[in-house]
N, C-alpha and C positions, 0 to 999 in steps of 0.2 A: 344393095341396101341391107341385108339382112346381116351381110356377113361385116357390113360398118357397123353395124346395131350390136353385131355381139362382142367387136374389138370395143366399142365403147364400154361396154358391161363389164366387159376382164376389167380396162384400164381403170372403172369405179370403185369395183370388188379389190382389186388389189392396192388402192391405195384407203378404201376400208380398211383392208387389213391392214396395213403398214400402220397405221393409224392407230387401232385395236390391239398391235403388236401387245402382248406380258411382257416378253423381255427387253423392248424398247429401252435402252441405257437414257435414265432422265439428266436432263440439264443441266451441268453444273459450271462454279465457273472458276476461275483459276486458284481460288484458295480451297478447295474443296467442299466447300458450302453450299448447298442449296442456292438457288436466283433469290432474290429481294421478294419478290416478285411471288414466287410461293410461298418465303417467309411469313410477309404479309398477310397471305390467303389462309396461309393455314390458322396463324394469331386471330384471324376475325373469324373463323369455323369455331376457333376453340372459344371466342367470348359470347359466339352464338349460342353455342349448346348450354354454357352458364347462364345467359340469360335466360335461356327455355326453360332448365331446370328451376332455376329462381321463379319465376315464371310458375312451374308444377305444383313448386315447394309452399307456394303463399295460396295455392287456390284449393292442394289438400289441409291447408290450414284453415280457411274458412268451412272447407266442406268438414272437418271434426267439430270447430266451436258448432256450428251449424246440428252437428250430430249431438252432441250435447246438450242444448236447448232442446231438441226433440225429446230426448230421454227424462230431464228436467220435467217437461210441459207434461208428456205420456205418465210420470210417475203422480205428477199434480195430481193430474185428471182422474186417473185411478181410486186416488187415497179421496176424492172428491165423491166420486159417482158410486163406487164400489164400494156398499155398507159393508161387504165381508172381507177385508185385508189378503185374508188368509187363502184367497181363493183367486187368483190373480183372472185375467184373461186370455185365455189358449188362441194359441196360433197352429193351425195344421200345415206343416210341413216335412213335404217325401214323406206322408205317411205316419209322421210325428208330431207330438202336442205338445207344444214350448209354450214358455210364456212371452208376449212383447218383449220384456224387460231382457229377457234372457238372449233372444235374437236383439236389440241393440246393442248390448252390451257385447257379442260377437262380432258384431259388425264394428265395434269403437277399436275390438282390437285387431281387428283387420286393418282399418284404417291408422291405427300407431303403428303397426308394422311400414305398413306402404311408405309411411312418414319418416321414418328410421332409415329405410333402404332409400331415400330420394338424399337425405341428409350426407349418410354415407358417400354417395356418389357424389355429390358436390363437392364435400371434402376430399374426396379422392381427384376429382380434376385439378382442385385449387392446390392440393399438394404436388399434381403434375407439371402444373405450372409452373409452382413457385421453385421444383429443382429442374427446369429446364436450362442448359447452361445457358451464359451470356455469352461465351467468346466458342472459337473454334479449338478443341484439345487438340493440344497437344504440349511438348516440354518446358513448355515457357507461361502454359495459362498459371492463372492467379489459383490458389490452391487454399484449401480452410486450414485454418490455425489451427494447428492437433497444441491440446494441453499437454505440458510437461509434466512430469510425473509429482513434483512440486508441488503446482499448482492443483490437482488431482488429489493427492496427502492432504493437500489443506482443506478443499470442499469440502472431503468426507471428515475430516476433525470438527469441521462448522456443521455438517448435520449429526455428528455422535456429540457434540457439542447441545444446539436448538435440542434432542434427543434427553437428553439425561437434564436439561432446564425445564423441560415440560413434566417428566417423572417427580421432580423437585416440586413443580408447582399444583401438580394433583395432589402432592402427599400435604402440602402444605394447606392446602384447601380445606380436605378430609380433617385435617388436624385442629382446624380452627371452625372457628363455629360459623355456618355459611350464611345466619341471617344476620350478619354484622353489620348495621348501615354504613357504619365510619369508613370500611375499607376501601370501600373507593373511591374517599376523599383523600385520603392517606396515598395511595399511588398518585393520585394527582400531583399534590405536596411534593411526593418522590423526585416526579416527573420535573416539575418548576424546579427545585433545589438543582437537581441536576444539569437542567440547560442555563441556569445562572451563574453558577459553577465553569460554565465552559464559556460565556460572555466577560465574566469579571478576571480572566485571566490574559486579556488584550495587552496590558502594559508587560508583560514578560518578552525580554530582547533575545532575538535569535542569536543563535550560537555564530561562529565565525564559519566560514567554508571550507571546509577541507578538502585536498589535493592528492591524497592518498601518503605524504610523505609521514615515514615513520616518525622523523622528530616530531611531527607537530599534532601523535595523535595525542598527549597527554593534554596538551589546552584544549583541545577540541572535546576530548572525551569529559574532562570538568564542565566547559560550558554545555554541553549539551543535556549531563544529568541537572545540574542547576535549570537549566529550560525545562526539562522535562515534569520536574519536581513545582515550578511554580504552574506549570497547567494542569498538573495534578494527574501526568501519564506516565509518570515513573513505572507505579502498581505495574500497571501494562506493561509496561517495557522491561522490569524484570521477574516477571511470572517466571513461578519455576516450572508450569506447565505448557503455559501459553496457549493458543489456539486448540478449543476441543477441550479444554476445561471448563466445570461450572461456573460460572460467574464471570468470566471472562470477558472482556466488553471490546466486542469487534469492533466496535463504530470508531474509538479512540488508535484499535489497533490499525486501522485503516489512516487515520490522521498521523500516528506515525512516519507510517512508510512512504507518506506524501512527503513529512518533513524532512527525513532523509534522504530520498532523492532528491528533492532543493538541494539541500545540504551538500549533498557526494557529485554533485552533476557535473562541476568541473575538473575533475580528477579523475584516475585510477578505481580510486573507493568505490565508484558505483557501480563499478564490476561484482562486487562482492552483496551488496543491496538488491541487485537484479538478479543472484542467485540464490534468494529468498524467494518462495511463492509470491504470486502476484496479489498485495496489498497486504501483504503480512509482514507488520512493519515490527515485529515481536521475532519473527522468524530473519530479516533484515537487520537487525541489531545484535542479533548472533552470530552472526557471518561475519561482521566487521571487529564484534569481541575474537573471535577465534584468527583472524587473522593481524590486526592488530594491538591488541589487549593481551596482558596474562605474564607470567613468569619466564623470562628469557635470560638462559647464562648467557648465553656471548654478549647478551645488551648487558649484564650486572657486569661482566668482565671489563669491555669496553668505558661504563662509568667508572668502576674502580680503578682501572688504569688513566683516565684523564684525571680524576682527581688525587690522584697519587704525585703525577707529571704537573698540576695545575703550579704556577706559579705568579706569585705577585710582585710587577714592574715596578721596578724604583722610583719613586718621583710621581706618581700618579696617584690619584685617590682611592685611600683604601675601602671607602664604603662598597663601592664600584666589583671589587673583587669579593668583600664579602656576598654581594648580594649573586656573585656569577655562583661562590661557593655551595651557598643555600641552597641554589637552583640543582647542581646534582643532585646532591644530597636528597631531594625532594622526590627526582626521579628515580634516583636510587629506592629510596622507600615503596614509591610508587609501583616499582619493577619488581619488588620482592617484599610485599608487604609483610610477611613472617617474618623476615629479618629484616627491618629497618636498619640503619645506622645508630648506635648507641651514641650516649654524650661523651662516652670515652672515646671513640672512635672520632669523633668530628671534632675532639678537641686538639688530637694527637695530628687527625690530618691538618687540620688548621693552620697550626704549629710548624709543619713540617713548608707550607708554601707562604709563609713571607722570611724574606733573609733581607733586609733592608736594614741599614746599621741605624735605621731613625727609631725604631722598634725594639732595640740590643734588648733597653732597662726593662720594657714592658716585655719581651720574651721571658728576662730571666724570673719576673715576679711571679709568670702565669705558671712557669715549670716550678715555681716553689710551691705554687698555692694546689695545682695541680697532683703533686706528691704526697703533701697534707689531704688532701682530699675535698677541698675546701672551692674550687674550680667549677664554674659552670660555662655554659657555652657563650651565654646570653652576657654575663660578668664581663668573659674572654671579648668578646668586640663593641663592648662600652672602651675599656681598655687602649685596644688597638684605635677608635674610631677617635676617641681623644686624644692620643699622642697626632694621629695624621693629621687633626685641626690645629693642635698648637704648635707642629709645625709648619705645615702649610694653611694660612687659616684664608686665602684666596680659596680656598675649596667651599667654603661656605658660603662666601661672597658670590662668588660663580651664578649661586641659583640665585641669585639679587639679579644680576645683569648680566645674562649669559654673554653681551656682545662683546664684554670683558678680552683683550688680549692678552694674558698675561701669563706667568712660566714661573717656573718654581723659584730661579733663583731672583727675580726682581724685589726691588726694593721698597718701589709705589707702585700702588695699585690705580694710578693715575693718569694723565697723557701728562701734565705739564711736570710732572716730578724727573728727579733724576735716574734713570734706567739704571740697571744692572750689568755683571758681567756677562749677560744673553744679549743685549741689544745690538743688532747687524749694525756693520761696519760700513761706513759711507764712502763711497767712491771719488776721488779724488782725483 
C-alpha cells in the first residue's frame, strides 16, 4: 500500500509539473497565430481592466468634487465663526502646526496627481489597443499610406501659409481701433458676399474632357480659363505663388483639383494632375501647363510647314478653307504668342494656297493692292468668298437645304430640271 501511495504521488507531482512547465510551447495553430480562443480571453482581460480603471477614474472624481465642497464649506465656516481672519485654525501634525486650509489643499493635490496618473494609464491602454494589429504580419499585410514628399511641401505651405494670415490679422487688429462695433458686421457681410458669389455661378458650363491628346489641348485650355473665370477661380488658378501665400483661398484651391480630375479622368492627362500634391488644384494646373502649354519649335515648325503645303481643292467651297486657314494661324499665334503671324505674312500665305483659275482676276487685284499697300486680310476673303458664290452660288443655298444633291457643274438646283454634264449615265 504505501509504495501504491507514493507511485500515486510521483504520477500527481509530475503531471503538476508538466502542467506548471515555463517553457511549455503554447498553442498555436497553423497560421502562426494564437487560438481564437485566447484571442478572445485576452480581448475581454484588456476590456476588463478599462472598465476598472473607468471605474477608478469616476469615483476619484467624485472623491475631488467631494474634496472641494469640504474646503468650500471649511473656508465658509472659518470666515463665519472666526472674528480674526488673520489667525486661521492650527492643525498638529508630526509635530507640526498647519492650518486646515493648508492640509486640504495638499491633499487636493495629491488627489490631481492620482487623477492625472489613472488618466495617463487609460490613455495608454486605449492607445494599446488601438495599434494592435488586425491581420497576421507579414509581406502582404495592408501597410499605412506614408505621404509623398508633395503632399508633405504642401501641408507645411498650408501652416507657413494659416501662419503669416494670423501675423496679418494681429497687426491688423493692433491697427484699427479694437472698440469698433461695426466690424463684426462687416465680416459677416464678407462672409454672405462670399458664399453668394459661389452659388450665383451655377449656370457656367463645364469645359469639354480632355484625353491627354496634344491637338486638342488648345480648346480644352480656352474652355477651361473661360470656366474658370465665370466662377471667379481663375485668381487661384493663376497665383504666382499659390499655396502658402497670404491670401490664398485653399477652399477654392481644393474645388479646383476636384474639377480637374473630373476633367483628366479619362485620358493620359490625369497622370500629370495626380503628380500635384493632393488637393492642390493650383499645384495640378501646373503640371498640365508644363507639359502641355508653352512655346514649342518643333510644334511652330510643324504649323509653318502645314500651312505653307496647305492647299485649296478646285471646285469646293472656299469659306471652308478659309476658315481651316484661320485655324493655324490661331495656333500658330497661340504656340508663340511673341511672335504671332503678321497681316503680311497671312496675306502672302493666303495667296500662296488657292491656284484655282476661278480666282486668276481676284488674285491678280489682291497682288496689286497688296503692293500699294492698300491690302488687308479681312478685304483679302470678302474678295475670294464672293468670287466662290458668284460662281458657285449652290454653296450658299446648301445651308438652306443641306439634303441638296448637287455638284459644281449642274444646271438646276432642282430634281425635275434638266441635269448637267455630271449626271450618271443610265444603263441600258
Amino acid at each position: 500500500m504505501q509504495e501504491q501511495e507514493q507511485d500515486n504521488n510521483f504520477e500527481s507531482s509530475s503531471t503538476d509539473t508538466s502542467r506548471s512547465s515555463p517553457f511549455e510551447t503554447p498553442e498555436v495553430n497553423a497560421t502562426g497565430r494564437p487560438p481564437l480562443d485566447n484571442r478572445i480571453r485576452k480581448s475581454k482581460q484588456q476590456e476588463a481592466k478599462i472598465a476598472e480603471l473607468q471605474a477608478q477614474l469616476k469615483t476619484r472624481e467624485e472623491d475631488f468634487e467631494k474634496l472641494q465642497e469640504q474646503v468650500l464649506r471649511i473656508m465658509t465656516q472659518e470666515s463665519l465663526t472666526n472674528p480674526f481672519p488673520s489667525t486661521p485654525t492650527y492643525v498638529d501634525v508630526d509635530g507640526q502646526l498647519i492650518t486646515k486650509l493648508q492640509l486640504l489643499q495638499e491633499e487636493m493635490k495629491a488627489k490631481e496627481k492620482t487623477f492625472r496618473d489613472t488618466m495617463l494609464a487609460l490613455e495608454s491602454h486605449r492607445h494599446l489597443q488601438a495599434t494592435i494589429p488586425l491581420e497576421t504580419p507579414g509581406p502582404h499585410r495592408l501597410q499605412a499610406k506614408t505621404p509623398r514628399p508633395e503632399d508633405l511641401l504642401y501641408q507645411h505651405k498650408l501652416q507657413q501659409q494659416a501662419t503669416a494670415e494670423n501675423e496679418l490679422a494681429q497687426q491688423s487688429t493692433v491697427s484699427h481701433h479694437p472698440s469698433d462695433p461695426n466690424q463684426n458686421l462687416v465680416d459677416v457681410f464678407k462672409q454672405l458676399t462670399r458664399v453668394m458669389k459661389d452659388n450665383n455661378t451655377s449656370d457656367a458650363t463645364d469645359p469639354v474632357q480632355f484625353n491627354g491628346s496634344d491637338e486638342k489641348w488648345d480648346e480644352f485650355y480656352a474652355q477651361l480659363r473661360t470656366y474658370l473665370a465665370a466662377k471667379n477661380w481663375l485668381t487661384t488658378f493663376e497665383d504666382p505663388t499659390g499655396p502658402g501665400a497670404p491670401g490664398f483661398d485653399n477652399d477654392i484651391n481644393k474645388k479646383i483639383y476636384n474639377k480637374l480630375l473630373m476633367l483628366c479622368k479619362a485620358g493620359h492627362a490625369v497622370t500629370y494632375v495626380k503628380k500635384a500634391a493632393e488637393f492642390d488644384g493650383h499645384g495640378a494646373g501646373r503640371q498640365l501647363l508644363l507639359r502641355y502649354d508653352g512655346f514649342s519649335k518643333q510644334r511652330q515648325k510643324s504649323l509653318r510647314k502645314t500651312i505653307e503645303q496647305l492647299r485649296h481643292v478646285n471646285g469646293t467651297n472656299i469659306t471652308k478653307h478659309i476658315d481651316l486657314f484661320e485655324k493655324i494661324c490661331g495656333q500658330l499665334a497661340h504656340n508663340n504668342p511673341a511672335e504671332p503671324p503678321t497681316e503680311e505674312q497671312r496675306i502672302d500665305w493666303f495667296l500662296e494656297t488657292v491656284h484655282e483659275r476661278t480666282y486668276d482676276s481676284v488674285h491678280a487685284s489682291c497682288v496689286n493692292a497688296h503692293l500699294e499697300g492698300n491690302l488687308t486680310f479681312a478685304k483679302l476673303v470678302k474678295l475670294y468668298t464672293h468670287q466662290c458664290f458668284h460662281r458657285y452660288p449652290h454653296f450658299q443655298l446648301s445651308e438652306i437645304d443641306p439634303k441638296l444633291a448637287i455638284s459644281n457643274n449642274a444646271n438646276s438646283l432642282h430634281g425635275g430640271g434638266r441635269k448637267g454634264k455630271g449626271r450618271e449615265r443610265s444603263n441600258k
